[in-house]
C-alpha positions in Angstrom: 14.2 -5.0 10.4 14.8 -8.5 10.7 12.5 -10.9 12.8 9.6 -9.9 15.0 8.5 -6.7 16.2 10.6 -5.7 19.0 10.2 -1.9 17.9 6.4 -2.2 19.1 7.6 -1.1 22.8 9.0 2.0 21.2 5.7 4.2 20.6 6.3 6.4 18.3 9.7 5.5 16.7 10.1 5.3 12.8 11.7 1.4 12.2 12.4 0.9 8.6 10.9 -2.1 6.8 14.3 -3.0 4.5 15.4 -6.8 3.5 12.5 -9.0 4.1 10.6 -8.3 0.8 9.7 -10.9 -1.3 8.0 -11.4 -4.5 4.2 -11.8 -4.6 3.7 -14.8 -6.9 0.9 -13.3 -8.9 0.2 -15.1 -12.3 2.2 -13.4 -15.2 3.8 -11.0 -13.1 6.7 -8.8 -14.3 10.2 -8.7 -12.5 11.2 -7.1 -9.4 14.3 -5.0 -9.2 16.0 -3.7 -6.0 18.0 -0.7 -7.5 19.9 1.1 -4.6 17.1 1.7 -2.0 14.1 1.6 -4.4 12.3 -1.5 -4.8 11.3 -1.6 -8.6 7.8 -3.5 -10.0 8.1 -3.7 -13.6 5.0 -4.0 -15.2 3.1 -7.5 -15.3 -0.1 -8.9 -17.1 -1.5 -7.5 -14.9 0.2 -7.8 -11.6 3.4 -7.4 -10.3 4.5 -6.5 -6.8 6.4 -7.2 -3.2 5.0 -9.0 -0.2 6.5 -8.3 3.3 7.9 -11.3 5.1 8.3 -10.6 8.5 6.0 -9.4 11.5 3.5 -6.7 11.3 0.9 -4.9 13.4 -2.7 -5.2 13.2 -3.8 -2.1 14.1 -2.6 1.2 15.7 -0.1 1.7 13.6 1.0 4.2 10.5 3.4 3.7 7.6 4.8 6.2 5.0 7.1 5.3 1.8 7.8 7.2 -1.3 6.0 5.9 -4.5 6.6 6.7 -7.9 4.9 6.2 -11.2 7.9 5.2 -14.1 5.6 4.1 -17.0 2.2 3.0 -18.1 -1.4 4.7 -16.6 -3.0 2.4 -14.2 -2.0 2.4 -10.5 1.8 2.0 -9.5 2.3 1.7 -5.7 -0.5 0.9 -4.3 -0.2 -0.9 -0.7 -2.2 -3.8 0.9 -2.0 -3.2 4.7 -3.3 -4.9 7.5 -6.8 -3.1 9.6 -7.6 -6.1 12.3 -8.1 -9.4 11.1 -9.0 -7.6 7.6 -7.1 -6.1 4.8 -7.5 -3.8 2.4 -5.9 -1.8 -0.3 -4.7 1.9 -0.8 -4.3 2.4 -4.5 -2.8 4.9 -6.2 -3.3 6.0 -9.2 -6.1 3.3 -10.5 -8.8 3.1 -13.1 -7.2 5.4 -16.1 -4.4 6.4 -13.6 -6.0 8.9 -11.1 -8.4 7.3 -8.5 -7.2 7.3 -4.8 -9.0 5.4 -2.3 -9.4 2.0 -0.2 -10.2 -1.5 -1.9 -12.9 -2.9 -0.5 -14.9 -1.2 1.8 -18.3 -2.9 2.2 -18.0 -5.2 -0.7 -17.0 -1.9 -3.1 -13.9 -0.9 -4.4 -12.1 2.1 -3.8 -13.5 3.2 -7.3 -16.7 3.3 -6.3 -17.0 3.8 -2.1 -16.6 7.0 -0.7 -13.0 7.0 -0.2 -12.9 7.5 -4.2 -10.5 10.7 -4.2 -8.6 11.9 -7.5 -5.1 13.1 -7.9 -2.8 13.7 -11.1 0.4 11.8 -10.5 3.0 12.9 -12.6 5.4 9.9 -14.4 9.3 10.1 -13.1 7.7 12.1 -9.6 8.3 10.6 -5.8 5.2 10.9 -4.0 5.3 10.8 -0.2 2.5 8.8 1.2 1.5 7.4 4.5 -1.3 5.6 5.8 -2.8 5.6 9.8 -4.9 2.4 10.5 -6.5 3.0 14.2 -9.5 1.3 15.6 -11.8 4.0 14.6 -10.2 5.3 11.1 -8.3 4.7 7.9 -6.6 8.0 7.2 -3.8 8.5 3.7 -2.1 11.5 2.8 0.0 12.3 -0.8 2.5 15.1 0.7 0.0 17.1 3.0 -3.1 16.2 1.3 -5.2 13.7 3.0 -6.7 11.7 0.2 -8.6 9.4 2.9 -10.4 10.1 5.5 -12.8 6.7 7.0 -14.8 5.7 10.0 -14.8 2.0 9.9 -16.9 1.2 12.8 -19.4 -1.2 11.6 -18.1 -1.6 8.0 -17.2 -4.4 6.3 -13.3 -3.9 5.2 -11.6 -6.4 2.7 -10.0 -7.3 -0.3 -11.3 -6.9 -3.8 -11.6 -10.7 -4.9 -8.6 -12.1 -6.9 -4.9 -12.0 -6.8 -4.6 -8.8 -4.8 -5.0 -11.0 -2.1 -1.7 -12.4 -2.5 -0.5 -8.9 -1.4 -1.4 -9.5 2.0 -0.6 -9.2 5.3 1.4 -6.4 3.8 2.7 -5.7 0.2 3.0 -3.4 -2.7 1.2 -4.3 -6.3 1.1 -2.1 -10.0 -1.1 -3.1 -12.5 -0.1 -2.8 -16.3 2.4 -0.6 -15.0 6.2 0.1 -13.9 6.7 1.7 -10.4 8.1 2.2 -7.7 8.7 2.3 -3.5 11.7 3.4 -1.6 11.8 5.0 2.0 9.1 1.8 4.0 8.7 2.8 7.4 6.1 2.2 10.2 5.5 3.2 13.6 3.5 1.8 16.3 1.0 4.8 17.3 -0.2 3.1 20.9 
């Protein structure tokens, strides 16, 4: 999808997010490969990860992509998306390789809020994963499983402090750890 966001009229309709990746320019990152359709993130000190160059919604909107774990035990795909004028980050796989949840809500990380959720990623396994921002909710699912299910009326949604926040408006970040994303697409829900 090159340029602006001319899919937005088409409610609904999957558009691919393919060729405007870049690299996040987090300190002592490792290198990004693109290998066929996968976008690889070879693992950094800490970070390493992609940053999406072109136009993206603010709200209203739900993404999927296929994540997988190729080495190391800390999180490997996780995604730093766009809810208003905030952002925050799904991560996958985090703190010894198995927390799920959203970074930052109300000042605490994903960790340690109520989204914390666990799940056993396997290393060399594709994991489908999407993500529904909506005025009311953040919602994730691994395969069929919702992993996150919150009401953000009245909460305070952001970013842990530090270099995650080069990850945004959109982007993709592994810590300490090889991974990978293939198969980015959104659709605009309203």
């Amino acid at each position: 999808m090159a340029g602006g966001l001319a899919a937005q009229s088409e409610v609904g309709a999957w558009q691919a997010l393919a060729g405007e990746w870049k690299e996040t320019p987090f300190p002592r990152k490792g290198t990004v490969k693109q290998e066929g359709g996968e976008i690889v993130l070879t693992a950094g000190a800490p970070l390493t990860g992609v940053t999406w160059g072109g136009a993206f919604p603010k709200m209203n909107y739900e993404i999927r992509f296929e994540g997988m774990r190729r080495a190391g035990g800390d999180f490997f795909a996780s995604l730093t998306f766009r809810v208003g004028e905030s952002f925050a980050t799904l991560v996958t796989g985090g703190w010894v390789g198995d927390i799920v949840g959203v970074s930052s809500i109300d000042g605490w990380d994903a960790s340690d809020n109520e989204t914390r959720n666990y799940f056993t990623f396997e290393t060399g396994k594709w994991y489908a994963i999407r993500l529904e921002v909506t005025p009311g909710r953040i919602r994730a699912w691994i395969g069929e499983e919702r992993v996150v299910d919150l009401a953000i009326q009245g909460r305070a949604i952001g970013l842990r402090r530090g270099d995650i926040e080069l990850s945004s408006p959109l982007g993709f970040a592994s810590y300490n750890t090889t991974g990978a994303v293939r198969e980015v697409a959104y659709r605009v829900l309203r």
